[in-house]
GUSESE-339462 format. One record per residue (C-alpha): residue in one letter; x, y, z. Coordinates in Angstrom, 3 decimals, padded with zeros to 6 digits. Layout:
+---------+----------+----------+----------+
| residuo |        x |        y |        z |
+---------+----------+----------+----------+
|       A |        X |        Y |        Z |
...
+---------+----------+----------+----------+
! end
This chain:
+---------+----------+----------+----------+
| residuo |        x |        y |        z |
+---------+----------+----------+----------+
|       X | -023.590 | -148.908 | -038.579 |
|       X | -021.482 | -151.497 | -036.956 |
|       X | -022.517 | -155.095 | -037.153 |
|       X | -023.426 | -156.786 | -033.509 |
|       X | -022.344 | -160.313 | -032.979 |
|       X | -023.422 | -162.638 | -030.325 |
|       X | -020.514 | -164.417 | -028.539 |
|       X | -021.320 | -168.051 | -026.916 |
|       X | -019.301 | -169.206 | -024.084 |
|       X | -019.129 | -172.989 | -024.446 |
|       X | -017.104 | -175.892 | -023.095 |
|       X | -014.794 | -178.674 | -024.955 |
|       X | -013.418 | -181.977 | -023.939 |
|       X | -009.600 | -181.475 | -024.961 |
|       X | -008.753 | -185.140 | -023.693 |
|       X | -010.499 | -186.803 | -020.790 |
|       X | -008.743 | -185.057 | -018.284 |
|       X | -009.036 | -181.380 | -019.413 |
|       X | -011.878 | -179.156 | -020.661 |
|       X | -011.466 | -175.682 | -022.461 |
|       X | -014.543 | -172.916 | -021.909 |
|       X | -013.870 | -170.208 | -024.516 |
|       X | -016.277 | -167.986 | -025.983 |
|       X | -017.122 | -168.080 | -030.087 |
|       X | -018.845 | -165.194 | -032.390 |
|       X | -018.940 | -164.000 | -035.784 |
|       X | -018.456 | -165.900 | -039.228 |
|       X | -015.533 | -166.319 | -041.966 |
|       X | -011.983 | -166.556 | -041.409 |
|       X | -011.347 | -168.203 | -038.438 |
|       X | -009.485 | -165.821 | -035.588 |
|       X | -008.006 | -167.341 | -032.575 |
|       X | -007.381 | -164.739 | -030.086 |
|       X | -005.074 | -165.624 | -026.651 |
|       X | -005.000 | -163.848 | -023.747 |
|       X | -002.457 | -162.638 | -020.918 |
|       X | -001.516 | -162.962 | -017.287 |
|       X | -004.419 | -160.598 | -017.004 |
|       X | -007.107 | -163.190 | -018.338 |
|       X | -009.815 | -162.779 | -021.374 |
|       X | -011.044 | -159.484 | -020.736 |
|       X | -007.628 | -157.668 | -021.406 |
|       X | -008.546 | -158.939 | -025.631 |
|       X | -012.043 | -158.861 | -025.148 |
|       X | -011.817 | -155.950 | -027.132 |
|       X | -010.010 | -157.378 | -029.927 |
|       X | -012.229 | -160.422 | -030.321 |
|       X | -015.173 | -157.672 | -030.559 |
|       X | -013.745 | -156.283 | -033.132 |
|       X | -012.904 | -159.045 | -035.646 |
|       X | -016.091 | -160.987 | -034.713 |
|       X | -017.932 | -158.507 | -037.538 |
|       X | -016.028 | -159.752 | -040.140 |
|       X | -014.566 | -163.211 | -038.653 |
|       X | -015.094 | -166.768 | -036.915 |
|       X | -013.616 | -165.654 | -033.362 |
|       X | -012.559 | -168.266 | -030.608 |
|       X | -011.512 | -166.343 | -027.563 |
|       X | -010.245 | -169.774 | -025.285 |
|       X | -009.603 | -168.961 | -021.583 |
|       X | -006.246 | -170.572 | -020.723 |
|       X | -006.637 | -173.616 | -018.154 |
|       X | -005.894 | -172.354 | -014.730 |
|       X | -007.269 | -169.130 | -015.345 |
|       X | -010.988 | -167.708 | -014.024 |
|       X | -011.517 | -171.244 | -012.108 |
|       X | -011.209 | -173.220 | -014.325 |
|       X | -009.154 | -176.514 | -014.946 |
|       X | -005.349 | -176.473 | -014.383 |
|       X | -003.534 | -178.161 | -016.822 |
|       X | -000.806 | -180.212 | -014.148 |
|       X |  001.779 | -179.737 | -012.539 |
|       X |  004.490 | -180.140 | -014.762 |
|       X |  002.724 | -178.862 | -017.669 |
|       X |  004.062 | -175.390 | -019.604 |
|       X |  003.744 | -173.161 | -022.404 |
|       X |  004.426 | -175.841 | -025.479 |
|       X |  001.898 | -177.633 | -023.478 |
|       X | -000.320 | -174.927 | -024.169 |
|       X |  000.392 | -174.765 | -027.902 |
|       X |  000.170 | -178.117 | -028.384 |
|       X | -003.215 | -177.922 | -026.576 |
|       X | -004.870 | -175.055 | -028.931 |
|       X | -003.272 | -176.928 | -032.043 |
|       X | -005.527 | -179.889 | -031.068 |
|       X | -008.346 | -177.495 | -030.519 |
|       X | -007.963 | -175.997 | -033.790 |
|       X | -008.221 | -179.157 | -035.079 |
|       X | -011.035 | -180.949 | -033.300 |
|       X | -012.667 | -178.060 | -034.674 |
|       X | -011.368 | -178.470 | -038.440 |
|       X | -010.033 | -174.650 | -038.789 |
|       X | -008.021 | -174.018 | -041.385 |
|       X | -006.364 | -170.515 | -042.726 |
|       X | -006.222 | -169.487 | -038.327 |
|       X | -005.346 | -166.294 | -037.576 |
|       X | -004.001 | -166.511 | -034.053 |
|       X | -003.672 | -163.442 | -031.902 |
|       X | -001.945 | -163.292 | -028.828 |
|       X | -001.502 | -160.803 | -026.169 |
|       X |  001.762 | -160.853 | -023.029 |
|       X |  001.525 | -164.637 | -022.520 |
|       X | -000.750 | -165.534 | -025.090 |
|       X |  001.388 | -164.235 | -027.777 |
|       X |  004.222 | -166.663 | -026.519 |
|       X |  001.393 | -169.195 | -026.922 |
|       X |  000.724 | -168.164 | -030.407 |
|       X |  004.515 | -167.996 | -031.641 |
|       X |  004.483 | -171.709 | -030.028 |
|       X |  001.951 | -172.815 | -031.821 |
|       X |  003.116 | -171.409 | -035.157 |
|       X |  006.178 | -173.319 | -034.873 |
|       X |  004.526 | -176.629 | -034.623 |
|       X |  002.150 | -176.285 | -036.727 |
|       X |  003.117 | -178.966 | -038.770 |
|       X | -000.689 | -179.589 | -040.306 |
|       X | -000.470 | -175.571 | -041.738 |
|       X | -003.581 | -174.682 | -040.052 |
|       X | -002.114 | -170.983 | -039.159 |
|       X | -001.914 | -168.566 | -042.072 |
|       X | -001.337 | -165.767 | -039.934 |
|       X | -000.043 | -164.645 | -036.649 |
|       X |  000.175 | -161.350 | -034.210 |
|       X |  002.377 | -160.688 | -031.309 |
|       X |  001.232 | -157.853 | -028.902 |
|       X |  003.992 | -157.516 | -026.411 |
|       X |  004.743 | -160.922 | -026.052 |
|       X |  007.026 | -162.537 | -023.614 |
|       X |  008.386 | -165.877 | -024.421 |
|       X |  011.981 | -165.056 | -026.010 |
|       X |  015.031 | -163.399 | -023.929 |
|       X |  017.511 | -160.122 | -024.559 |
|       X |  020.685 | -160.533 | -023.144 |
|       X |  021.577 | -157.961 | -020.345 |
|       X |  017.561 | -156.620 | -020.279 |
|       X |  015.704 | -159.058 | -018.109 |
|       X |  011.889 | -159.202 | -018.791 |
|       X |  010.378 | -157.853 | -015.234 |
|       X |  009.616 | -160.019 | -012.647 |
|       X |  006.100 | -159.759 | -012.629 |
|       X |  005.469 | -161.579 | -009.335 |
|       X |  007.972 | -159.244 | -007.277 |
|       X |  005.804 | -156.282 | -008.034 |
|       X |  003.196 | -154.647 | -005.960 |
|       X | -000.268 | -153.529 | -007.325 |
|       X |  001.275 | -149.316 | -007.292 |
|       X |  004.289 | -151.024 | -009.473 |
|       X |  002.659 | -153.696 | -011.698 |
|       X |  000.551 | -149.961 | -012.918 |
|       X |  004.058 | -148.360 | -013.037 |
|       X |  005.610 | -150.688 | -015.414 |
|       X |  002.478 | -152.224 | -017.444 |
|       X |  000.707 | -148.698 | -018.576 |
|       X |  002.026 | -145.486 | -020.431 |
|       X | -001.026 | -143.813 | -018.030 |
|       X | -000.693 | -145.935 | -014.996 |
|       X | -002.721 | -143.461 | -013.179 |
|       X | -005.528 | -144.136 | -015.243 |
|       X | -005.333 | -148.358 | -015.024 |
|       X | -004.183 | -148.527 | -011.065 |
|       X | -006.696 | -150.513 | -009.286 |
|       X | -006.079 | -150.237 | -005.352 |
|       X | -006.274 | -154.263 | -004.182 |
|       X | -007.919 | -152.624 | -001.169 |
|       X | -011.093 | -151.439 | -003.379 |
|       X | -011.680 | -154.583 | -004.237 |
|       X | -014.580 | -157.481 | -003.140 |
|       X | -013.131 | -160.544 | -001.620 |
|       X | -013.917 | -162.510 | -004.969 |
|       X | -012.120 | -160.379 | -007.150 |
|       X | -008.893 | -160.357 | -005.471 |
|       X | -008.838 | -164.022 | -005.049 |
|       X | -009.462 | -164.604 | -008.350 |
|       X | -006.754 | -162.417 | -009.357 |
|       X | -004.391 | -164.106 | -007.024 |
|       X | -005.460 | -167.439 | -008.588 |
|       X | -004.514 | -166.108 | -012.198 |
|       X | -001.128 | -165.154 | -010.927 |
|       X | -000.835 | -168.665 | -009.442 |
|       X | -001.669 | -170.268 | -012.633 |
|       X |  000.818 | -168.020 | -014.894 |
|       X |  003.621 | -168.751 | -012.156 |
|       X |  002.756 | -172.574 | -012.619 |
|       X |  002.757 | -172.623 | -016.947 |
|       X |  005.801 | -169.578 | -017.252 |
|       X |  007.291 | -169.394 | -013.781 |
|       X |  010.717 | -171.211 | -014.640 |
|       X |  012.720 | -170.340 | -016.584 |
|       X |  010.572 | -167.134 | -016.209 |
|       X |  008.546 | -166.055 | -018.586 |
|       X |  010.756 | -167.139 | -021.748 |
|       X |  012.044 | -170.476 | -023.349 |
|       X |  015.829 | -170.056 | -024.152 |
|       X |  015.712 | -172.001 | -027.490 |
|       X |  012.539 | -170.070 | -029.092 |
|       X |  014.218 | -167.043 | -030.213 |
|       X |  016.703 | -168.865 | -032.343 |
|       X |  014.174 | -171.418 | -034.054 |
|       X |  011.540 | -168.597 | -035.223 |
|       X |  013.151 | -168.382 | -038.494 |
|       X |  011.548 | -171.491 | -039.065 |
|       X |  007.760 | -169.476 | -039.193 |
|       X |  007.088 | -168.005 | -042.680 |
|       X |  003.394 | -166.821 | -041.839 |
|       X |  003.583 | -163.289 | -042.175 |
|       X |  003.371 | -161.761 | -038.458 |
|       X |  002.840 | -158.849 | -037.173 |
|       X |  004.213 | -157.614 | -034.366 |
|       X |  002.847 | -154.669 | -032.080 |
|       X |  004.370 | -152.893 | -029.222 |
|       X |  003.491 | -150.275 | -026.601 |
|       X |  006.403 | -147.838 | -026.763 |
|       X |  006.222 | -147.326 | -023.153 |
|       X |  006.175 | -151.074 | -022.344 |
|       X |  008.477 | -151.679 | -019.555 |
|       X |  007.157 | -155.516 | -018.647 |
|       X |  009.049 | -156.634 | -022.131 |
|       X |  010.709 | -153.140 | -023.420 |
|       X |  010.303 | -152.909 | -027.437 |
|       X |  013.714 | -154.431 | -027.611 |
|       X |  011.968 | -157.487 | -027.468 |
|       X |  009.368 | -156.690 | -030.078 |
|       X |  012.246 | -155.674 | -032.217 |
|       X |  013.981 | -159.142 | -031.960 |
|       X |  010.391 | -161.238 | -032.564 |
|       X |  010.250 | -159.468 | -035.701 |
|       X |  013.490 | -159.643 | -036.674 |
|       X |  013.736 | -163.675 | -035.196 |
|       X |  010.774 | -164.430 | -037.703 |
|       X |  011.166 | -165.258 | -041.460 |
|       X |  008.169 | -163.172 | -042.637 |
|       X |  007.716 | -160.221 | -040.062 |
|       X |  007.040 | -156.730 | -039.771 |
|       X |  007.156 | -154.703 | -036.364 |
|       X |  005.295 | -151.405 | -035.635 |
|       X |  005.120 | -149.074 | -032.189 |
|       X |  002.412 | -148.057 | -030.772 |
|       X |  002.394 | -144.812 | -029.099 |
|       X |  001.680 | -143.651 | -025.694 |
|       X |  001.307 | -147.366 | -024.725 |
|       X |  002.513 | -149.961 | -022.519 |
|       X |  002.182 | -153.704 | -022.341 |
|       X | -001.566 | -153.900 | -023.031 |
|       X | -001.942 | -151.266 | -026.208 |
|       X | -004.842 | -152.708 | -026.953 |
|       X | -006.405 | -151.580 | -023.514 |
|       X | -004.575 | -147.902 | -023.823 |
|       X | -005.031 | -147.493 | -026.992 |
|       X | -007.372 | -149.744 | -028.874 |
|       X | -008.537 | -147.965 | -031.836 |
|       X | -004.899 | -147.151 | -032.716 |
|       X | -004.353 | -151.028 | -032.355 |
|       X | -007.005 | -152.142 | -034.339 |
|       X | -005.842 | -149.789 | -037.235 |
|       X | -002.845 | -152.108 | -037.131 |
|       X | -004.251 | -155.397 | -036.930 |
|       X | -007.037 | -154.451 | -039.633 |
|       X | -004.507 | -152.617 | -042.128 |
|       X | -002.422 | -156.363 | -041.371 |
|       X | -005.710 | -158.260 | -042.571 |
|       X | -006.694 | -156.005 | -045.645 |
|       X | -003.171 | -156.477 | -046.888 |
|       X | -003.750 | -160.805 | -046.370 |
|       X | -006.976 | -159.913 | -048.070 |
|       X | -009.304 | -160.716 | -045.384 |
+---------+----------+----------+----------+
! end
């Protein structure tokens, strides 16, 4: 019988201007799990999962769901730099960080500054963050609700949500997600030129996952993370798109738990 954890969503100062809610559960190896474009319920899932058998911190990037925007000017190394800090405010050592679209950008960040070693491990499910010559990631914010479907999901039939079905609230709030992703990734879009050539520089073993059908960031782009790191290895997931771990999840988690049995957690 599976074991049921109890996640806590709590608040943190991160400096006097800024507060970070995220939600915490389970015990043991700490797990820090980063979400999308789509906000904290696309890894909900994820954090579920591990929180049986580790410490799980699932953060909600500033900006998203309401809550505090991190400036104007600020970006993605922003970002890192902010859940570095976190990790340490909260002494965490031996992190696995997880991180989904735009959260595993964060993650790959944060691995290469990690100059205090508190990462020991890292996952990259379709992330966005590097660039492939002559195969543009898709511009996200050009695409209608039928499209964003098209693009994002092997089934898209099955994950199409007509904007017209839903309340007032909802939309907004997805609007305002959008809004905060074009502030942090908007330009250059979605990518940092540099980043691709300085991953050689992680030796954490990583993992990389991709939805075959992933047509946001094709698996080109999985293919060159993996290869771009010192230590990685990549693996497809099939009859998925750019959230496998929505399409697919128990074929996702095989991954990320055969990745953890082998680190001997």
């Amino acid at each position: 019988m599976p074991i049921v954890t109890t996640s806590h969503i709590q608040t943190t100062q991160l400096r006097p201007d800024l507060s970070l809610t995220f939600s915490e559960a389970g015990s043991g190896r700490p797990a820090l799990i980063l979400h999308g474009g789509g906000g904290p319920f696309t890894v909900a899932g994820i954090a579920e999962h591990l929180s049986s058998s580790m410490h799980t911190f699932l953060p909600t990037h500033p900006g998203w769901n309401g809550t505090e925007q991190l400036g104007d000017s600020a970006g993605i190394e922003e970002l890192a730099q902010l859940y570095l800090a976190f990790l340490e405010m909260k002494d965490l050592r031996d992190v696995l960080v997880i991180g989904s679209s735009l959260g595993g950008w964060i993650g790959a960040e944060m691995a290469l500054r990690d100059r205090a070693g508190l990462i020991s491990g890292l996952i990259l499910v379709d992330a966005v963050g590097v660039e492939i010559v002559g195969e543009p990631i898709r511009d996200f914010f050009a695409l209608n609700a039928r499209e964003v479907a098209e693009y994002s999901y092997h089934d898209a039939g099955r994950f199409y949500v007509d904007p017209s079905s839903l309340a007032p609230q909802q939309l907004a709030g997805r609007q305002a997600n959008m809004a905060a992703m074009r502030a942090v990734a908007g330009q250059p879009y979605m990518h940092r030129p540099e980043l691709l050539g300085q991953l050689k520089a992680v030796r954490i073993p990583a993992l990389v996952l991709w939805g075959e059908s992933d047509r946001i960031v094709t698996p080109a782009y999985g293919r060159a993370y993996a290869q771009g790191f010192g230590n990685a290895q990549f693996e497809l997931i099939e009859r998925a798109g750019h959230l496998p771990q929505l399409e697919q999840p128990a074929a996702t988690l095989a991954r990320i738990d055969a990745y953890l049995s082998a680190q001997g957690t």
